[in-house]
C-alpha positions, -999 to +999 in steps of 0.1 A: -433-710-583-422-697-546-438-661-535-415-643-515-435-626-484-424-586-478-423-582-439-438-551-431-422-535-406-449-510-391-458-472-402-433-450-415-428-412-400-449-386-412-456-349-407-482-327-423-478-288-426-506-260-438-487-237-457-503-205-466-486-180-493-501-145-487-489-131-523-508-157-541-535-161-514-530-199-520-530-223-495-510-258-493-501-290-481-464-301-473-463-340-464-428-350-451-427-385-449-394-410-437-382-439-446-356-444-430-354-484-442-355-486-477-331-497-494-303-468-517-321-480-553-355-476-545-381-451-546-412-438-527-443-443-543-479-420-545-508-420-560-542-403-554-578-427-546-610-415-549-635-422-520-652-444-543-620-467-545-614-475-509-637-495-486-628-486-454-651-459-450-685-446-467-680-430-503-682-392-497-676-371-534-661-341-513-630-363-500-600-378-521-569-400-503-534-398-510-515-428-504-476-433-500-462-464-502-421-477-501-412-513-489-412-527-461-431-502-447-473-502-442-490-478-467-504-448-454-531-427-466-542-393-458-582-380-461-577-350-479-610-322-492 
């Protein structure tokens, strides 16, 4: 059975906005990420970790992470309260 190893090809581009509505009082998040790599068929992926999932730093109940993920690119996860 041959594996076939996925070059990764470094961090994609991100930006993260605070968005504030002042009708609803509610505040927000917008995360652009780019992929400018992947291939037409394919799609972005997300999914939200608790801190007790990860291991990179101490568990703190307060903080969750979201994590995008697309081939070939690194995954990327953002600390969020």
């Amino acid at each position: 059975m041959a594996l076939l190893a996925i070059v990764k090809i470094g961090r994609p581009g991100y930006r993260v906005t605070k968005q504030f509505d002042p009708d609803t009082k509610q505040r927000s998040l917008l995360f652009q990420i780019e992929y400018p790599e992947i291939e037409d068929n394919s799609k972005p992926r997300h999914r939200f970790m608790s801190s007790f999932e990860q291991r990179v730093q101490s568990c703190d109940k307060r903080y969750q992470y979201l994590l995008f993920a697309a081939e070939p690119y690194e995954i990327i996860a953002f600390k969020v309260q």
